[in-house]
N, C-alpha and C positions, 0 to 999 in steps of 0.2 A: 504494500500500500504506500503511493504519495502523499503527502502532506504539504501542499503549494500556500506559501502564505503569501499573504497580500501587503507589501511593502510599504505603501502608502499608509494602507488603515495601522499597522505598526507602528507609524512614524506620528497620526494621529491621536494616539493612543497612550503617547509616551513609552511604547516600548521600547524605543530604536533612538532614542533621546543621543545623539552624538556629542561625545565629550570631548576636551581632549587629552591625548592620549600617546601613547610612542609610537602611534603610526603616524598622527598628526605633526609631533613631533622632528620625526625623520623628514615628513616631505616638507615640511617647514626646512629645516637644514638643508635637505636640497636643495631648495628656493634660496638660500644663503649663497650657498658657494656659487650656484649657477648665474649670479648676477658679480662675481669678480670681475674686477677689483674693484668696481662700484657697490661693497655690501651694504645693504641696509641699516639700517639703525635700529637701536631694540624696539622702540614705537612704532616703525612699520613693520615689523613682525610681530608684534602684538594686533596690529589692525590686520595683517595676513593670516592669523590664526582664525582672528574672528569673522575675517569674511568667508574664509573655509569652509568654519560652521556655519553660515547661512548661507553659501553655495550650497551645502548640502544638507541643508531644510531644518538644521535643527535651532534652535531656541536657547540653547546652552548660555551662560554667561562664566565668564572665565572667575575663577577663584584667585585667592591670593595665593595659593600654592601651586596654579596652574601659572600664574606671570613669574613664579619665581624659576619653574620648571621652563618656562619659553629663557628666560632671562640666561638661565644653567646652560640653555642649547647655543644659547645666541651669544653669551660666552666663550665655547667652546670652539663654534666654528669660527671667531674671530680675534681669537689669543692673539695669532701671531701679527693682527694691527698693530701692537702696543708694543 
């Protein structure tokens, strides 16, 4: 037996509530390096995380442990500025 769910009504529902996360994470860092030597600054990757998640429908609002977690990333991939 299948079990097809319906992707929408999930995201209506609050099931499927996107947060972020180490996926989000990663292709955030992608988005990092892929704009060398012109990197971002930590503010537009906080505005790139969050349009992320309403690209992809959810409603989430970032926590203060999610900016420190973006902050940790967006550290990482720009040590060697400084």
């Amino acid at each position: 037996m299948f079990l097809f769910l319906n992707i929408d009504c999930l995201k209506k529902n609050g099931f499927m509530e996107l947060k972020f996360n180490w996926y989000i994470s990663n292709q955030m860092q992608d988005w990092i390096v892929s704009r060398k030597p012109d990197y971002p600054n930590l503010a537009e990757c906080i505005t790139w995380v969050e349009e992320k998640l309403k690209r992809d429908g959810s409603e989430y609002k970032l926590t203060k442990q999610d900016l420190d977690d973006i902050e940790t990333a967006y550290e990482f991939q720009t040590r060697d500025l400084n």
